[in-house]
C-alpha positions in Angstrom: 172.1 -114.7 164.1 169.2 -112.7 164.6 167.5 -110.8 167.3 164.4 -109.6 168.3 163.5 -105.9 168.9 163.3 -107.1 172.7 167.0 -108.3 172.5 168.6 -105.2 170.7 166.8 -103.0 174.0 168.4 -105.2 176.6 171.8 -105.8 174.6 171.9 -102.1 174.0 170.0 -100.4 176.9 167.8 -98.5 175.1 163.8 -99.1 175.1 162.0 -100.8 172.5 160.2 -97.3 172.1 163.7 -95.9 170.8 164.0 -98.7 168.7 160.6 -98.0 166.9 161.2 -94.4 166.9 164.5 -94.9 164.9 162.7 -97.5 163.0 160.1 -94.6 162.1 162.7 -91.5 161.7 164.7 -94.4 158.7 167.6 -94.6 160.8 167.5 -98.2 160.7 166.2 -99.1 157.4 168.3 -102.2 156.2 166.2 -104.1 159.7 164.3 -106.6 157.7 161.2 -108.3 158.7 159.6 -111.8 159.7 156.0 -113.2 158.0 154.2 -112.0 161.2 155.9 -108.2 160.3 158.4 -108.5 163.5 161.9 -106.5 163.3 164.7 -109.1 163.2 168.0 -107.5 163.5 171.1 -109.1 162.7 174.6 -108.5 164.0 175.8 -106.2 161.2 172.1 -104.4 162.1 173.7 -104.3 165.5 176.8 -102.5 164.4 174.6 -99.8 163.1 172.3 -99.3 166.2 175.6 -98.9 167.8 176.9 -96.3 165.6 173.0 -94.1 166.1 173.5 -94.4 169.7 177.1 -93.6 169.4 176.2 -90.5 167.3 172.7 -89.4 169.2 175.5 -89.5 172.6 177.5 -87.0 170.6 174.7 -84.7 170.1 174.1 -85.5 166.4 170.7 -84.5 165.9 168.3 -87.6 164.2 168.4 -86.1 161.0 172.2 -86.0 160.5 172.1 -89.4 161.3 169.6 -90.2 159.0 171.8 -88.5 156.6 174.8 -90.5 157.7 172.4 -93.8 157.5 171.1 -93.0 153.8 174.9 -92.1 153.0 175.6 -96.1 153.2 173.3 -96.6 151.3 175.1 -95.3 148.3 178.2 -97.5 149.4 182.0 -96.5 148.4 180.9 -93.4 146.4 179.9 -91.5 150.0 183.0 -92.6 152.0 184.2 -89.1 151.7 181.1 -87.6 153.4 180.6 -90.3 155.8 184.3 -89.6 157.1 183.5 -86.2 156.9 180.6 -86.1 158.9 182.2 -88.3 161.5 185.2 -86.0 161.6 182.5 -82.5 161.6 181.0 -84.2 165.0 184.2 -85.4 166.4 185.5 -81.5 166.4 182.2 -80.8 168.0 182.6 -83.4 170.4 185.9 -82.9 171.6 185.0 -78.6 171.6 182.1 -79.8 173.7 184.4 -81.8 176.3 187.1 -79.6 176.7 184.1 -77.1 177.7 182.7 -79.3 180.2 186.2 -79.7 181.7 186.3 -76.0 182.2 183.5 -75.8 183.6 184.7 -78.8 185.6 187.6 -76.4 186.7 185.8 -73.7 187.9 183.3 -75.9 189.6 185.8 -77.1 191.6 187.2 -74.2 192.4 184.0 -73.1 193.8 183.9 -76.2 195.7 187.4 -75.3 197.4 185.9 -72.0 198.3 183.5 -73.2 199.5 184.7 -76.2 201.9 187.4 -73.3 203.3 184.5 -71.3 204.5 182.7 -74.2 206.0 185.7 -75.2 207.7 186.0 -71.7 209.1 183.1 -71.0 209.4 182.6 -67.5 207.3 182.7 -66.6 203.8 184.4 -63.7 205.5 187.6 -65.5 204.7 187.8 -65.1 201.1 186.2 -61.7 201.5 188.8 -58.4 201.3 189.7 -56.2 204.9 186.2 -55.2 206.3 184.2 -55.5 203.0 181.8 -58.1 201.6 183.3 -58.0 198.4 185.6 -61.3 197.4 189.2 -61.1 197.6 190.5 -60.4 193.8 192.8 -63.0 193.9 191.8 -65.8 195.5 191.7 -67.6 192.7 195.4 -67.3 192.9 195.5 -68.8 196.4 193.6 -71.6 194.9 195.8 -72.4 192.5 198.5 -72.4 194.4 196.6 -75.5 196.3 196.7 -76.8 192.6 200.4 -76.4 192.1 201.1 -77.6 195.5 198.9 -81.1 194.2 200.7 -81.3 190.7 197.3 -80.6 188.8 198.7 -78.3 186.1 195.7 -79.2 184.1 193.6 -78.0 186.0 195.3 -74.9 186.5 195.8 -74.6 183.1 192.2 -74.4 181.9 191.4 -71.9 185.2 194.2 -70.0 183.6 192.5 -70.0 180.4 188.9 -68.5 181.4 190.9 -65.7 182.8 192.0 -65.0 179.3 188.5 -64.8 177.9 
């Protein structure tokens, strides 16, 4: 089956702009072409679109992929490097998320602080006897909300940006 550079933008959500860009940056290079010059992609051109997008959402930058892309090229003799990459941006990836879910953490730790003010009306709450300056440990009281909800993750990564 083939598709048209208007079907791979809706099927995949991307613009047909993207699609030309990639077309121009030889990420997509295998894409072969009609009489009148029009991109017609097939599925297996499909699988690969899918792979750029998979790799551009994990921060790859366009020419690492266009490495990856003119690694197939050379068939089984890059397999190595190809898994290699893959596993390089995985590690990257995963760094990448666990950072966003501290920062997830503390966010919501803010939040709590926040909502306890509003609901009494003062920051004054979380603030030590007659100063303006924030209890030392209320993080501690919010973790104990934490425990008292079972979320030992969450305390666990709050935990672990004390440490650094």
């Amino acid at each position: 089956m083939a598709y048209s550079i208007g079907e791979v933008s809706k099927r995949l959500g991307i613009t047909v702009d993207t699609i030309r860009y990639y077309d121009k940056e030889n990420l997509i290079p295998f894409v072969k072409r009609d009489d009148a010059g029009r991109r017609k992609f097939t599925d297996n051109d499909m699988h690969l679109m899918e792979m750029i997008m998979c790799l551009k959402n994990a921060g790859v930058p366009v020419a690492e992929i266009a490495t990856f892309v003119a690694l197939r090229k050379n068939g089984d003799k890059s397999l190595d490097e190809r898994y290699q990459l893959l596993q390089d941006h995985e590690k990257n990836l995963k760094s990448k998320i666990s950072d966003l879910q501290d920062t997830l953490a503390y966010l919501q730790f803010k939040k709590w602080y926040y909502q306890t003010a509003v609901n009494a009306g003062t920051e004054k709450i979380h603030y030590e006897h007659e100063s303006n300056e924030v209890h030392p440990h209320i993080l501690d009281e919010y973790i104990k909300v934490l425990k008292k909800r079972g979320d030992t993750d969450s305390i666990d990564r709050l935990n672990n940006q004390r440490r650094k």
